[in-house]
C-alpha positions in Angstrom: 16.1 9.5 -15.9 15.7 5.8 -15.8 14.1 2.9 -17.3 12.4 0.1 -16.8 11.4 -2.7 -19.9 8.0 -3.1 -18.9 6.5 -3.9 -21.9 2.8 -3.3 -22.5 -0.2 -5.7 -22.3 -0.4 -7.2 -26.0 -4.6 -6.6 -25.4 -6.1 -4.7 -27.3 -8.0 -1.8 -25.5 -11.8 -1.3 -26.0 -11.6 0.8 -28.5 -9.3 -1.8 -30.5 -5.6 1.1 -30.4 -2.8 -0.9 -29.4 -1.4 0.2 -26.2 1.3 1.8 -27.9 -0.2 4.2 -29.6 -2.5 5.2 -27.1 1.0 6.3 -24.5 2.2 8.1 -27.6 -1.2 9.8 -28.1 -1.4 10.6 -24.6 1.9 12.5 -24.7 1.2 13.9 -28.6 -2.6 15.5 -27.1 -1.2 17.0 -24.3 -2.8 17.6 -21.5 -5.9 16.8 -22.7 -4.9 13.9 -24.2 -3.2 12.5 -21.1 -6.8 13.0 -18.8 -9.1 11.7 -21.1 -6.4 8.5 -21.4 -6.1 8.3 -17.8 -9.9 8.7 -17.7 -10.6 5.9 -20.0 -8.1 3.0 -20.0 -7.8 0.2 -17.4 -4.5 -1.2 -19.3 -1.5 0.1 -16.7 0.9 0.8 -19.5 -1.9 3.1 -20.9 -2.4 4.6 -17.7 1.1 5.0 -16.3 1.7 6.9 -19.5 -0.9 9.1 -19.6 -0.5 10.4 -15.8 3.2 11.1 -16.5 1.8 13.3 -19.4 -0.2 15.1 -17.0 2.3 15.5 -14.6 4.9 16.5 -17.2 2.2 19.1 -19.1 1.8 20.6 -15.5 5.2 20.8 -15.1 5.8 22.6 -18.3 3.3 24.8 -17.5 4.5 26.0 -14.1 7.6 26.7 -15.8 6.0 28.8 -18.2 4.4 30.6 -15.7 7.6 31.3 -13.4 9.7 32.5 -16.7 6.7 34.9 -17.5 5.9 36.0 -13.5 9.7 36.2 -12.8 11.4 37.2 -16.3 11.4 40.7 -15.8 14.1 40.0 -13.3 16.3 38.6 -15.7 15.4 39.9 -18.5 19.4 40.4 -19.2 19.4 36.6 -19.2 15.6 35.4 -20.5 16.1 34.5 -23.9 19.3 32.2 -23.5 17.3 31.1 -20.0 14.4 30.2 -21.9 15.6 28.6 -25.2 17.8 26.8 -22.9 14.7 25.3 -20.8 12.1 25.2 -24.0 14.8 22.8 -25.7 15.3 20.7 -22.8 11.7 20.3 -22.4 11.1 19.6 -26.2 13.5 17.1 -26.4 12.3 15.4 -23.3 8.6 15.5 -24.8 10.1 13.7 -27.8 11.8 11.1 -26.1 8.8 10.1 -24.0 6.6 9.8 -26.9 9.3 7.5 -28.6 9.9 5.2 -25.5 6.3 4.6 -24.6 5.7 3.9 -28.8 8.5 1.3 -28.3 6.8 -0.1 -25.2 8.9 1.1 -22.5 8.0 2.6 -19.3 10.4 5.3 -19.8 10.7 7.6 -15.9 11.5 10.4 -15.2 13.1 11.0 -11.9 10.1 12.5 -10.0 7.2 12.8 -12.5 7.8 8.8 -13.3 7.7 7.8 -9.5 4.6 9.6 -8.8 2.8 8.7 -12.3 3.5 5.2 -11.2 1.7 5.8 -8.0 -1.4 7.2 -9.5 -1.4 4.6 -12.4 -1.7 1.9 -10.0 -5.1 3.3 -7.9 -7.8 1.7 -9.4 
């Protein structure tokens, strides 16, 4: 994971949320929250941040669908498999909603790349 201190536009959006919040929204609404952000804001902090939501909520959820399609073939090992992934996953949820509160464009190694790539088209 990597970072870069990009801080946000000090504009207010149209609907008068600082930048801030709106990332941390984005990644607190899931992936819901991420598309209607994406949808909606022209600000690229704002926008960078909500794709990486998306990106990281589809994520997630191919992982829960692999550990459900494929867990009856370890089902020896699912539970310390799963907590194992479920508590990696938590805590990176957390820490992107606390870097893009403090302004930070906060990447992940692929998600972040690609996230950047979509924020950018316009």
């Amino acid at each position: 994971m990597s970072e870069e201190n990009n801080t946000p536009t000090t504009d207010k959006t149209s609907n008068s949320l600082d930048p801030k919040v709106i990332a941390l929204l984005s990644y607190m609404l899931w992936l819901v929250g991420g598309i209607v952000f994406f949808a909606t804001s022209k600000d690229s902090f704002v926008r960078y941040h909500a794709m990486q939501s998306i990106l990281f909520n589809v994520f997630i959820l191919a992982v829960y669908i692999f550990l459900t399609v494929f867990g009856f073939m370890f089902w020896f090992l699912l539970p310390v498999i799963a907590i194992t992934i479920w508590t990696v996953l938590f805590a990176t949820w957390v820490l992107l909603m606390i870097k893009s509160y403090q302004g930070e464009r906060f990447k992940l190694p692929v998600i972040g790349k690609l996230a950047e790539k979509f924020a950018k088209q316009v």
